[in-house]
N, C-alpha and C positions, 0 to 999 in steps of 0.2 A: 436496547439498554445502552451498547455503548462503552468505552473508558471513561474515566472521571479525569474532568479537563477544567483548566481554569483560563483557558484563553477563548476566544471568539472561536465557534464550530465551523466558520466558513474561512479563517486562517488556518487554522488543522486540514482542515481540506485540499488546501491550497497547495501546503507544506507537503503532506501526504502524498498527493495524485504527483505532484512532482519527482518526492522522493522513492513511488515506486516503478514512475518512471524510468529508472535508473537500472531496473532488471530487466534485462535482454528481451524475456521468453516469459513474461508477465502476463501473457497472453492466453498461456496454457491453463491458466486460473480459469479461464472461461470452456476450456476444451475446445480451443482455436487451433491451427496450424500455424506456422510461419505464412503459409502460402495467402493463408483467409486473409492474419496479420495484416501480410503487405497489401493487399487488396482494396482495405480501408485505405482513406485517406485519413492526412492529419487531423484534420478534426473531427473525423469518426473514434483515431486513436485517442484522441484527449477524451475524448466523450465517454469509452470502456472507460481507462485510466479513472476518469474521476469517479464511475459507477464502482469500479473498484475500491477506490480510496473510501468512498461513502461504505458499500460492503464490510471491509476489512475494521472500518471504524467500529461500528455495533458487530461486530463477529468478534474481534477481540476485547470486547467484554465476557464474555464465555469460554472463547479460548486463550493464552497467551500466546501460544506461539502457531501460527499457521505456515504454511507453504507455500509458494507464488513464484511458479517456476522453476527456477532456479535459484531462485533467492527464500528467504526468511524474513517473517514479520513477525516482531517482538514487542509485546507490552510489555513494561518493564513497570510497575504500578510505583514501588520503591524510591524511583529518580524521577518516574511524571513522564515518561517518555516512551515512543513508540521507534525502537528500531528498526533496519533495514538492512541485513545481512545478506552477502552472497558467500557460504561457505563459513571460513572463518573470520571473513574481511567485510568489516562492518563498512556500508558504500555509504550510509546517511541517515540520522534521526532527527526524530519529527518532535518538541519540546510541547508538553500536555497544560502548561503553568508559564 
């Protein structure tokens, strides 16, 4: 299903896989370790990353708010926008419009 978006699905993605690259331990979304983590190389890591951002995309249609390590993923349906919190400090959003 998805969020309801009004910009290009493959710029959401872009935006996305970047911005939750920004969480440390984004990793554990998958039940990785650091150790697995380092293991990959960079473009195995881009390759989860994006498998996640595609994920998290059709999963917060269903849920708003998911978990991702350490951080927070927020649909926010209201402003058009998919945040990216760690704690209380929003690290980057993703604009749906």
């Amino acid at each position: 299903m998805g969020v309801k978006h009004g910009r290009d699905y493959e710029g959401i993605l872009t935006d996305l896989t970047a911005a939750i690259g920004r969480i440390p331990d984004r990793y554990v979304f998958f039940e990785m370790d650091a150790e697995e983590w380092g293991r990959l190389g960079e473009p195995e890591q881009l390759e989860v990353d994006e498998a996640l951002a595609e994920d998290l995309f059709y999963a917060l249609g269903e849920e708003s708010v998911i978990p991702v390590g350490s951080g927070v993923v927020i649909y926010d349906k209201d402003q058009h926008r998919i945040h990216i919190l760690i704690g209380e400090e929003e690290l980057t959003f993703v604009p749906l419009i």
